[in-house]
Residue, then its C-alpha position, 0 to 999 in steps of 0.5 A: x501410842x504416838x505413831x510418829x515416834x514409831x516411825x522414827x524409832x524404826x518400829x518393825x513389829x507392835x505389840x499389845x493386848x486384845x481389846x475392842x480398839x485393837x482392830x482400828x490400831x492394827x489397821x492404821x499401824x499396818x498400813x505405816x508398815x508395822x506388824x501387830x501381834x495381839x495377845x489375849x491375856x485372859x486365862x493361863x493358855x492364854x499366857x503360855x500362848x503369849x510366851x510362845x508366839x513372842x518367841x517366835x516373833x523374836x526368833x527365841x523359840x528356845x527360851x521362850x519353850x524353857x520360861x513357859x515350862x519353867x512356870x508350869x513346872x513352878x504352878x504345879x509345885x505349889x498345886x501339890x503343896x495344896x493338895x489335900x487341904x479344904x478350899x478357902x472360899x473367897x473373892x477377889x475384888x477387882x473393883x470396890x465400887x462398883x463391886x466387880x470380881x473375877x468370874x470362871x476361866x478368867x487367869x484370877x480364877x485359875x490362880x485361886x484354884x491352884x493356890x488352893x482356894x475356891x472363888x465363891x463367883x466361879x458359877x457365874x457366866x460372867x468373866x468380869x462380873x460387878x456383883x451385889x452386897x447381898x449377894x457377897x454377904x449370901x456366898x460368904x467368902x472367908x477371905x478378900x484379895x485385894x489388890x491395893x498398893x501403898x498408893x492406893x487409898x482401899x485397904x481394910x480400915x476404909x473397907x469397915x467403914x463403906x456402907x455395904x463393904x462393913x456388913x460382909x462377915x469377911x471385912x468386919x473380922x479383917x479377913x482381907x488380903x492385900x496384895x500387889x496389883x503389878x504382880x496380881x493383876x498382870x498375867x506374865x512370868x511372875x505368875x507362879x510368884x503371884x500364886x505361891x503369896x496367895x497360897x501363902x494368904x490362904x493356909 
């Protein structure tokens, strides 16, 4: 950020999200007089967590309790829609190349699952593992979410065409998703929205 446009626009409190280059930030924006309120946004805790300090910060304790409940309230509703039916495996692909997906208790992981779903990597130690062909093609997903907007060039055609992405069964029988990366791969109070399309995708 440019800290001199900080300054002059009076900034009293930055926030961001929890990185390694957060702790450098914060020192040098402390010491020009600014608080910093880093967020991590990992896992769903997380995002509730998030709400309820912003609320804090901006003294909107009251809204910020009615929107996190708003939307554990909206998460539950969709896991009970989902109630009862088999669990499609499948994979989320967070980056095509290298192959990158999401791991056990990250906020991906725990949209699968609510919406009804069942990542085929929620055994790895891992958050953000990058993972091999062979091992895609061995778990077998029955469905690909991918993230991928109009803007993008990824999507299913290029997909078939990519050595290692044409041999998974998933993409040469067009099991592939797409879904908008501003609502899928930022965690906020869209999330529930986020959820019920992927439920929606997946039965």
């Amino acid at each position: 950020p440019n800290l001199e446009k900080l300054v002059e626009a009076g900034v009293e409190v930055v926030l961001t999200m929890e990185g390694r280059d957060t702790p450098a930030l914060e020192a040098r924006l402390n010491k020009m007089g600014m608080d910093v309120l880093s967020f991590s946004t990992n896992t769903l805790p997380d995002l509730h967590t998030a709400i309820r300090s912003l609320g804090v910060v901006l003294r909107r304790q009251a809204q910020a309790d009615s929107l996190s409940q708003s939307i554990a309230r909206r998460l539950e509703n969709i896991q009970e829609r989902v109630q009862g039916r088999e669990p499609v495996p499948v994979m989320y692909v967070v980056s095509v190349d290298p192959p990158m997906t999401a791991g056990p208790g990250t906020f991906i992981d725990e949209m699968v699952r609510i919406a009804g779903g069942r990542s085929v990597f929620n055994d790895l130690s891992m958050e953000w593992p990058t993972v091999g062909f062979e091992a895609i093609v061995e778990r077998n997903p029955a469905m690909l979410i991918l993230p991928s907007s109009d803007s993008m060039s990824v999507n299913i055609h290029r997909l078939q065409d990519m050595p290692g992405w044409r041999e998974v069964p998933a993409v040469r029988g067009g099991k592939v998703v797409r879904v908008d990366p501003n609502l899928f791969s930022r965690p906020g109070p869209d999330f529930p929205e986020a959820v019920r399309t992927l439920a929606k995708a997946l039965h």
